[in-house]
Residue, then its C-alpha position, 0 to 999 in steps of 0.5 A: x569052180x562047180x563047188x564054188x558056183x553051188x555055193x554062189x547059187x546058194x547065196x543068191x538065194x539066201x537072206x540075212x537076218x535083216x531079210x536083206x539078201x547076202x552078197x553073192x560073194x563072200x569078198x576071199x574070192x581071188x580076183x581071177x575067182x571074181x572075174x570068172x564068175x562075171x563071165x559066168x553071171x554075165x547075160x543073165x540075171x543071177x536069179x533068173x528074174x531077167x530084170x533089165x537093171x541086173x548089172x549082169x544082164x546088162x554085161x551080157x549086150x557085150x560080145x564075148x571079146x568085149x566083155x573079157x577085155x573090160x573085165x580083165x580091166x577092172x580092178x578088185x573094188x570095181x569087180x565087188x562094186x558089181x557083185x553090189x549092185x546084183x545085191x542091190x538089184x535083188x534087194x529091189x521089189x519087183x512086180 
């Protein structure tokens, strides 16, 4: 997962020709990929700007048991409905 979590940080980081930034995710990721890297996302803001609407950041409130069960809950579309809004929230200008 170490590949993969260099290539998300690369994403995260990346603009498209818009100037809009890229997804995080690609959308090929497996569901288990996709629910690891919210575990691994949750608590802080992906870029490191800690904006209080991160989706993110506001999962990391959860306890660790809490957030594992609801997000072993969460189906495929919810799970990239988050990645989403992490997209939207850097896409966001901030003060």
């Amino acid at each position: 997962m170490a590949a993969n979590a260099n290539v998300i940080a690369a994403r995260l980081l990346a603009k498209g020709q818009d100037g809009r930034p890229l997804p995080a995710v690609s959308g090929e990721e497996t569901d288990e990929q996709l629910r690891q890297l919210v575990f691994d996302m949750s608590g802080k803001c992906p870029v490191g700007k800690n904006h209080p609407h991160c989706p993110f950041n506001m999962l990391g409130g959860l306890s660790r048991t809490s957030l594992r069960t609801f997000v072993t809950a969460m189906n495929r579309q919810a799970l990239l409905n988050l990645f989403d809004l992490e997209r939207n929230c850097r896409c966001q200008p901030h003060p």
